[in-house]
C-alpha positions, 0 to 999 in steps of 0.5 A: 518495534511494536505491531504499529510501528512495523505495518505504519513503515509497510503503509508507507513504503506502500504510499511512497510507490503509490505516489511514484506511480500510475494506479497499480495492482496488488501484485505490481505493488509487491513486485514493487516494494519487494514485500510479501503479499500479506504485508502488501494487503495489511498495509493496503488496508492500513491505508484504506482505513486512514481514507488515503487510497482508493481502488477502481478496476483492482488497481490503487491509487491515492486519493491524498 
């Protein structure tokens, strides 16, 4: 699996629970997806650049 496939599968199950959920913080979504905070925040990223989500009062939330 290369470096795109690896961290496209974080941002998705990132997405998935963002979709489940109300707006969560980072921590809520590593609790969440059980991942480790440096996958969190590098899928979160992902997302942020792909204009799929957005962040107010250091909560995410999609915006698709």
């Amino acid at each position: 699996m290369d470096s795109n496939e690896y961290f496209g599968s974080k941002a998705g199950t990132v997405w998935s629970v963002l979709n489940n959920q109300k707006p969560m913080n980072a921590v809520q979504i590593k609790n969440a997806t059980k991942m480790k905070s440096e996958h969190v925040f590098a899928a979160l990223g992902w997302l942020a650049r792909e204009g799929k989500i957005g962040i107010a009062n250091n909560k995410f939330y999609l915006t698709q």
